[in-house]
VMD Tcl script that builds the backbone (N, CA, C; Angstrom):
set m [mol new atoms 249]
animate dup $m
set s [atomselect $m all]
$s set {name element resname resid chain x y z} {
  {N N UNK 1 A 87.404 98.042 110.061}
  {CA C UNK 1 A 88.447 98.941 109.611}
  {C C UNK 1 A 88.320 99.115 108.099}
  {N N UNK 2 A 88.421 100.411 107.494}
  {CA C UNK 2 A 88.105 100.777 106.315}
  {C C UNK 2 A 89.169 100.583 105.559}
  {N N UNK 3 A 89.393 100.153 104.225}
  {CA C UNK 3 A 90.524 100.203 103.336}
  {C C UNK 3 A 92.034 101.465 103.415}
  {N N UNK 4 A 91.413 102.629 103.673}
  {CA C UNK 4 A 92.095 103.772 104.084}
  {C C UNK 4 A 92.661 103.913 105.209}
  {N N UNK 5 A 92.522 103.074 106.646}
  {CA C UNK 5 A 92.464 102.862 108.067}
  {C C UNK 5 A 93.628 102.112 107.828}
  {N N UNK 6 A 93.412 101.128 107.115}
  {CA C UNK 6 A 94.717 100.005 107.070}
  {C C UNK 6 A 95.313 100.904 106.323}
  {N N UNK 7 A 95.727 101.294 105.174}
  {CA C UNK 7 A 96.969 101.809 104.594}
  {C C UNK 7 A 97.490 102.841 105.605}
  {N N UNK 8 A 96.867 103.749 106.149}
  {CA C UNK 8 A 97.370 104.722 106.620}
  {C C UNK 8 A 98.242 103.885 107.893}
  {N N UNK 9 A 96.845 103.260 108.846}
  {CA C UNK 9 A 97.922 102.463 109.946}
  {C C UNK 9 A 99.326 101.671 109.198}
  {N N UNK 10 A 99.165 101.182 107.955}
  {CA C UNK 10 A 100.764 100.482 107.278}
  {C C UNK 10 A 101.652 101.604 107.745}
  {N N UNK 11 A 101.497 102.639 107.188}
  {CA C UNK 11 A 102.651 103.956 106.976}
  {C C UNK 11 A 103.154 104.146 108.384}
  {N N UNK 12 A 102.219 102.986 109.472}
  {CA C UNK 12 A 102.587 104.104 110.432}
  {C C UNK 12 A 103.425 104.136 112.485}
  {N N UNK 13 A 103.874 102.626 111.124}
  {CA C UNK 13 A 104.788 101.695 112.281}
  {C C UNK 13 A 105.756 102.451 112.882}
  {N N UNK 14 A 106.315 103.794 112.036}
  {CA C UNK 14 A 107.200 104.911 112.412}
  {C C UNK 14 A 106.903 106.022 112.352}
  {N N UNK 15 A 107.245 106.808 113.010}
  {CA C UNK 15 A 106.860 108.299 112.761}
  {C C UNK 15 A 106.669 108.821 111.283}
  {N N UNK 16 A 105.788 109.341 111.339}
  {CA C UNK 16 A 105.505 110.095 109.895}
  {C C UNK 16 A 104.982 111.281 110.028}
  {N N UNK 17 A 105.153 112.257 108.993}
  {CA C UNK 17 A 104.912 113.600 108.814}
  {C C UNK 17 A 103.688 113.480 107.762}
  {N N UNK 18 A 102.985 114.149 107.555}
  {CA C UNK 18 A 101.680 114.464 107.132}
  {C C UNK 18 A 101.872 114.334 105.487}
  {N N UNK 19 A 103.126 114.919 104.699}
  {CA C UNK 19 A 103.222 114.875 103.770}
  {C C UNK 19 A 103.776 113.508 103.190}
  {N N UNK 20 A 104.294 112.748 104.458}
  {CA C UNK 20 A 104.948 111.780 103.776}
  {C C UNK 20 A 103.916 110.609 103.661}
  {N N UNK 21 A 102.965 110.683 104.322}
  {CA C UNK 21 A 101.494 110.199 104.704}
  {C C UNK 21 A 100.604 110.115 103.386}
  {N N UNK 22 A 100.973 111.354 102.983}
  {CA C UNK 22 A 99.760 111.923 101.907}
  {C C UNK 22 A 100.579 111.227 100.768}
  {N N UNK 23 A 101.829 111.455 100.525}
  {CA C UNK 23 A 101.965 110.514 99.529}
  {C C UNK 23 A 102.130 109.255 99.670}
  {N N UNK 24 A 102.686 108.095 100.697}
  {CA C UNK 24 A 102.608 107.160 100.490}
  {C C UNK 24 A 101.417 106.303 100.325}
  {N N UNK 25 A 99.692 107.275 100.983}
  {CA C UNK 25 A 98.557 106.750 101.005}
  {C C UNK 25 A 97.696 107.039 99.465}
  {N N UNK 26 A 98.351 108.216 98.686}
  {CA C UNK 26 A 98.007 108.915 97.520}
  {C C UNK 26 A 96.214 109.754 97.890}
  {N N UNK 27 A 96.081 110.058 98.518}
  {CA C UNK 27 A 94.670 110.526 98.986}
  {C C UNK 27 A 94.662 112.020 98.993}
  {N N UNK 28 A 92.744 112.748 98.674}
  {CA C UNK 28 A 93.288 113.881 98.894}
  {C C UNK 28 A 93.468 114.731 100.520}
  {N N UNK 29 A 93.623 115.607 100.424}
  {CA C UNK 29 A 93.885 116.034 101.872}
  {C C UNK 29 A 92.169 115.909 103.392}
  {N N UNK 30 A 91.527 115.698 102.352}
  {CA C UNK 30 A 90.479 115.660 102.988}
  {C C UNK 30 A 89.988 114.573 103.533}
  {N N UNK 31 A 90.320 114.014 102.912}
  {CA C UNK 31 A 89.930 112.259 103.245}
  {C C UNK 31 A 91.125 111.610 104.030}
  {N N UNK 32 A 92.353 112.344 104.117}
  {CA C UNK 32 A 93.139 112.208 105.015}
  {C C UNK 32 A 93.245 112.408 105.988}
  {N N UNK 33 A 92.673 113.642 105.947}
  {CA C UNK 33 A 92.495 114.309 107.589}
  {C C UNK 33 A 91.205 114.008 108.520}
  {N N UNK 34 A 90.250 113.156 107.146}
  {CA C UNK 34 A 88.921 112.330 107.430}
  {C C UNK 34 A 89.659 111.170 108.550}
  {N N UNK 35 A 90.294 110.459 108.355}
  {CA C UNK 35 A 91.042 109.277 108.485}
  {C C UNK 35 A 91.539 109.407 109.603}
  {N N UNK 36 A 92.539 110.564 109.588}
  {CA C UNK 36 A 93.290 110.840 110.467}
  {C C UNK 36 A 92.569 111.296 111.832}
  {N N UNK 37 A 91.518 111.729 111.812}
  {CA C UNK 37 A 90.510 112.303 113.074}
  {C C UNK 37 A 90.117 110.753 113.392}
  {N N UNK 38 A 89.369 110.183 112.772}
  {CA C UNK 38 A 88.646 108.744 113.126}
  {C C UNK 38 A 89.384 108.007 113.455}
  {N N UNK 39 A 91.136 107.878 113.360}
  {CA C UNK 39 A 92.137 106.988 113.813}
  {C C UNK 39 A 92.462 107.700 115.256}
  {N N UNK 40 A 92.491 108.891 115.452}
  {CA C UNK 40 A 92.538 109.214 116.630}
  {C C UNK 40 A 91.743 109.252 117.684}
  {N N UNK 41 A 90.673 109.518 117.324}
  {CA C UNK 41 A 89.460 109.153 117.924}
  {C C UNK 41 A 89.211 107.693 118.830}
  {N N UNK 42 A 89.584 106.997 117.844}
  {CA C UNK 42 A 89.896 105.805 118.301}
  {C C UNK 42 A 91.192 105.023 118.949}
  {N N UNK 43 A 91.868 106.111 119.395}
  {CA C UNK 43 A 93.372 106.076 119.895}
  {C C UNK 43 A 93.937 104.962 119.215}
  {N N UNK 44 A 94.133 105.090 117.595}
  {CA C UNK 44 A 94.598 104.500 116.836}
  {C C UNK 44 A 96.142 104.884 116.623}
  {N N UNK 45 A 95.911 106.334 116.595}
  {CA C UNK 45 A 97.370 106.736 116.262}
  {C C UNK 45 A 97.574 107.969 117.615}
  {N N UNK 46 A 98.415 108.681 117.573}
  {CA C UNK 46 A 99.362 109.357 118.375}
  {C C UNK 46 A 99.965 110.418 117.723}
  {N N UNK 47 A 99.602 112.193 118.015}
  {CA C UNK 47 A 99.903 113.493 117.375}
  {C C UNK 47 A 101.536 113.564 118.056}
  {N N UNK 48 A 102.598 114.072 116.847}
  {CA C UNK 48 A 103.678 114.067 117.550}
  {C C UNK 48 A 103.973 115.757 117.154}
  {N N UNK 49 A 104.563 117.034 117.768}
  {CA C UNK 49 A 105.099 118.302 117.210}
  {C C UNK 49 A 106.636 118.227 116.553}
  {N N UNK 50 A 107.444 116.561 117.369}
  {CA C UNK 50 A 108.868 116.521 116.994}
  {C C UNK 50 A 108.475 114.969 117.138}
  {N N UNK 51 A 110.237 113.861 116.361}
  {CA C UNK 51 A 110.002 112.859 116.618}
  {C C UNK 51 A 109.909 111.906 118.321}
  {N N UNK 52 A 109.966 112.953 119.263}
  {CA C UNK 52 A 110.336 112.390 120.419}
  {C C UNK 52 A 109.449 113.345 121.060}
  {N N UNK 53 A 108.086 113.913 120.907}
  {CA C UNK 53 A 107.513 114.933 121.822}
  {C C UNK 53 A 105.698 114.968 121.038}
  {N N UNK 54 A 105.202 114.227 122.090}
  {CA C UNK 54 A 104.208 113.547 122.135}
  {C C UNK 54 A 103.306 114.885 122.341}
  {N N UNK 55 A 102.045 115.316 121.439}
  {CA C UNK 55 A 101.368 116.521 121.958}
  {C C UNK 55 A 100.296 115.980 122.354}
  {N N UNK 56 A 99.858 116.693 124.172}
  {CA C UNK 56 A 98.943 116.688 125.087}
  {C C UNK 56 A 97.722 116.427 124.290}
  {N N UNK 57 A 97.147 115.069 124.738}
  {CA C UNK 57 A 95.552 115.298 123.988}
  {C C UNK 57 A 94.669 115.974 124.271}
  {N N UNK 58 A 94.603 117.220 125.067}
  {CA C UNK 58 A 94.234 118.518 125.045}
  {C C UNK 58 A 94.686 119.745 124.369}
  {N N UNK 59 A 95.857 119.513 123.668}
  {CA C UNK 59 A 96.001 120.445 122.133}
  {C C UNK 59 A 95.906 119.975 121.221}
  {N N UNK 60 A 95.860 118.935 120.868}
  {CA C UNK 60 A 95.863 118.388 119.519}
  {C C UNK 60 A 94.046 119.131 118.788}
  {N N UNK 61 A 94.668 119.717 117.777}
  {CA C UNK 61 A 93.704 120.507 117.027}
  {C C UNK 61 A 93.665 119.506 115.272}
  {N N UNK 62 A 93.312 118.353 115.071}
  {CA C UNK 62 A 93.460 117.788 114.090}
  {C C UNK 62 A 92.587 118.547 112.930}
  {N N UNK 63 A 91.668 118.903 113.556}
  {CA C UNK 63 A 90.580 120.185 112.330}
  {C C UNK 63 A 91.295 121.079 111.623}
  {N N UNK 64 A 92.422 121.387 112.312}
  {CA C UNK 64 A 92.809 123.108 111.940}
  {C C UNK 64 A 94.418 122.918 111.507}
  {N N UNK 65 A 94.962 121.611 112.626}
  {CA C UNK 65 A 96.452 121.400 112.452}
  {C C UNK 65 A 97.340 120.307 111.690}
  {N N UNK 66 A 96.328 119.330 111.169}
  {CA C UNK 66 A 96.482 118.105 110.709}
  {C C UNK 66 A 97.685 118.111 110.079}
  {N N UNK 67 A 97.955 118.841 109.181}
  {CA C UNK 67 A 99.458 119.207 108.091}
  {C C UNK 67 A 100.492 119.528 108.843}
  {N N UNK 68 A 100.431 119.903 109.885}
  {CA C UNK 68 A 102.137 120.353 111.178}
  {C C UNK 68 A 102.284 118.791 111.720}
  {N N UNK 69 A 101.242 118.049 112.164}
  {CA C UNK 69 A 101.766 117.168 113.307}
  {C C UNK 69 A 102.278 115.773 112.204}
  {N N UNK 70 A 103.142 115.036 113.378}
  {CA C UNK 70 A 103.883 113.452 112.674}
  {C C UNK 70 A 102.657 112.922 113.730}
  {N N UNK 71 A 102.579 111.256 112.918}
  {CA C UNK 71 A 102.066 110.330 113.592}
  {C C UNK 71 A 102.685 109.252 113.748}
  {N N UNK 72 A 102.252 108.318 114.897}
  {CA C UNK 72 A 102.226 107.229 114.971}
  {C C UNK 72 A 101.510 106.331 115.584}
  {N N UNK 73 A 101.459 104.947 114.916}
  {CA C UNK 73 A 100.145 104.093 115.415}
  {C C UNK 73 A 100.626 103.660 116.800}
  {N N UNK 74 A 99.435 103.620 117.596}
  {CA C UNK 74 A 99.803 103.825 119.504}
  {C C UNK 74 A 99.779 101.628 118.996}
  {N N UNK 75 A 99.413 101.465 119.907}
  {CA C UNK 75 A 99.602 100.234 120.353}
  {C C UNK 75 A 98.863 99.317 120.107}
  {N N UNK 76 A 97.593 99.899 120.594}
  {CA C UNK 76 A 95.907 99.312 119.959}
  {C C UNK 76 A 96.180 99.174 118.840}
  {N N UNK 77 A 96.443 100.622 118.056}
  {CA C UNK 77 A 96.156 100.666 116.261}
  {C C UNK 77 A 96.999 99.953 115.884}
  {N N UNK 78 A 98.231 99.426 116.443}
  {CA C UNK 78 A 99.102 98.491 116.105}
  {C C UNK 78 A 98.218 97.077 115.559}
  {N N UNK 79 A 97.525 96.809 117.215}
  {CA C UNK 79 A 97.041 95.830 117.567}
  {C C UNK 79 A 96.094 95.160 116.316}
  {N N UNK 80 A 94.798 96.341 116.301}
  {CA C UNK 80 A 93.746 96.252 115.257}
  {C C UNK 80 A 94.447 95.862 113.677}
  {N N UNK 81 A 95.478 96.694 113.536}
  {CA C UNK 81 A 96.197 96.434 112.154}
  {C C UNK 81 A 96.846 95.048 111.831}
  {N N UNK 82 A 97.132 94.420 112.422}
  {CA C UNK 82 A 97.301 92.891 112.946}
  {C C UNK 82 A 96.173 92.263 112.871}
  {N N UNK 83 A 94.991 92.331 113.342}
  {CA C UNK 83 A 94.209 91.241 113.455}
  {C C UNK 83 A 93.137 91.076 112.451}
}
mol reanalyze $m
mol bondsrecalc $m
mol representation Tube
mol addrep $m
């Protein structure tokens, strides 16, 4: 897990919005959305459209949509962030 992997998984014990992400991690948007693909990828984290409405991992467009969706770390990424 990369230095950026852990901070972001910190932020992400609760729902978070993209901006609140970007500043609590201070990164630029690119390397965020770097992060943010490779944490999902790895069903690290979880695309939300609202805080209670989980989007199908057949829409999630992280290339194009990264700045609309909230996250949160699924269970694993919990897990990994722990150990």
């Amino acid at each position: 897990m990369t230095d950026l992997e852990f901070d972001v998984l910190d932020e992400l014990y609760f729902v978070c919005s993209y901006s609140q992400l970007k500043a609590a991690v201070e990164v630029q948007d690119e390397d965020l959305k770097n992060v943010l693909i490779e944490l999902y990828s790895k069903k690290w984290i979880s695309c939300y459209s609202d805080v209670d409405q989980e989007i199908d991992e057949s829409k999630v467009d992280l290339e194009n949509e990264c700045d609309t969706y909230l996250y949160l770390a699924t269970k694993k990424g919990l897990f990994k962030h722990n150990s």
